[in-house]
N, C-alpha and C positions, 0 to 999 in steps of 0.2 A: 560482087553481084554483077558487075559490068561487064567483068568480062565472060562469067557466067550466062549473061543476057544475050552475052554474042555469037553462044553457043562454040566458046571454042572448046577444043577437047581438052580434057584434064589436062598433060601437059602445059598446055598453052594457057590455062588460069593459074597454074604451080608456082610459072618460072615468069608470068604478066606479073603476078601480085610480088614476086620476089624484085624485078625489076622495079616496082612504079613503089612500092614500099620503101626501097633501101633508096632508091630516090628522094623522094618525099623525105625522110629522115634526113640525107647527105643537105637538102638544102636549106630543112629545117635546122642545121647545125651549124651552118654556114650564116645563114642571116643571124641567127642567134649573137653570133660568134660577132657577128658585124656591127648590131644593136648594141652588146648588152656589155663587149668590151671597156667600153667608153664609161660604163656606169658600175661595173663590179669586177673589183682588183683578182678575183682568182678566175676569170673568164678572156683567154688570150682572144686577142686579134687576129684574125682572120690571115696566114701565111700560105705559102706553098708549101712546106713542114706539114702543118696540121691537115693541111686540105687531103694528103697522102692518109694520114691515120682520119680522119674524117670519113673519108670515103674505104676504107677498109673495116671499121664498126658502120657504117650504112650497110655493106655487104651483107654484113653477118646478120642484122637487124632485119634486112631483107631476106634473107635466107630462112630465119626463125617466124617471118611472118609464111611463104611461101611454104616451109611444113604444115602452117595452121589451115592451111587445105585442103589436104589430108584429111582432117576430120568430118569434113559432108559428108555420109557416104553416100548420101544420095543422088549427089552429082554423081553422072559418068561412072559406077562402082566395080564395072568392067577395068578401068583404065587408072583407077586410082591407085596408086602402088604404092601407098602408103593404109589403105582402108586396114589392113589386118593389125597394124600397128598404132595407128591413130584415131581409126574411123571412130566416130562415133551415130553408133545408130540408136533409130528410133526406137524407147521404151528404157534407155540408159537412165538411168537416176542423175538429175541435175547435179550432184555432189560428184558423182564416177564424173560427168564430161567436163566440171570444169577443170578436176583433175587432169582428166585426159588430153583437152585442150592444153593447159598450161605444160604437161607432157609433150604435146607435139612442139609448141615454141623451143621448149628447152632440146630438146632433137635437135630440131634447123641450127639453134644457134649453136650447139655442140659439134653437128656436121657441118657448117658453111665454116666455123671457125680453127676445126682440124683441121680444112681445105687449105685455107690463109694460113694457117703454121706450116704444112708442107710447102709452098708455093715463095711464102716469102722467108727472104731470108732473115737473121734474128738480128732483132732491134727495128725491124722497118714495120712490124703490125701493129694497128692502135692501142694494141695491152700490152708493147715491150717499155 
């Protein structure tokens, strides 16, 4: 909604909410990591290791939020390149959009995370 507020163009709410999302998550897993180490045996400690696959499921987490964008079509419906595939408009049956919704997450993280299988090589992404 912020950045909605600030009137940027679709892009620029897509690829905001994908960055400040996959943020938020990399550092929520990080502190995590830092807190909860100390107190429960299947939760590592915070390494350079993990920070690499940490931040590569942030990625994608961000990616999977940044599709759920898509689904306004109200926002910007000229610029939104994902409307035909995600949108969901007004008069949809609550059941169709949260399908749709939960549709558009699984998209992003499908495509941010084919991205990272082409990009990195094997064993370096956080699901090798």
């Amino acid at each position: 909604n912020a950045l909605q507020g600030a009137e940027l163009p679709f892009a620029g709410v897509f690829w905001g909410t994908w960055v400040g999302c996959g943020t938020a998550f990399y550092l929520g897993l990080r502190g995590g990591r830092t807190i909860l180490s100390g107190y429960l045996e299947h939760v590592h400690e915070p390494t350079y290791e993990n920070s690499k696959t940490d931040m590569s499921l942030s990625s994608v987490i961000g990616g999977a939020t940044g599709f759920f964008v898509g689904t306004d079509a109200a926002y910007l419906p000229e610029q939104n390149f994902l409307i035909d595939i995600v949108g969901i408009q007004d008069g949809t049956p609550d059941l169709a959009g949260a399908a749709i919704a939960g549709s558009s997450t699984a998209l992003g993280f499908a495509a941010s995370q084919t991205g990272l299988n082409v990009i990195f090589p094997a064993g370096k992404c956080w699901n090798d």
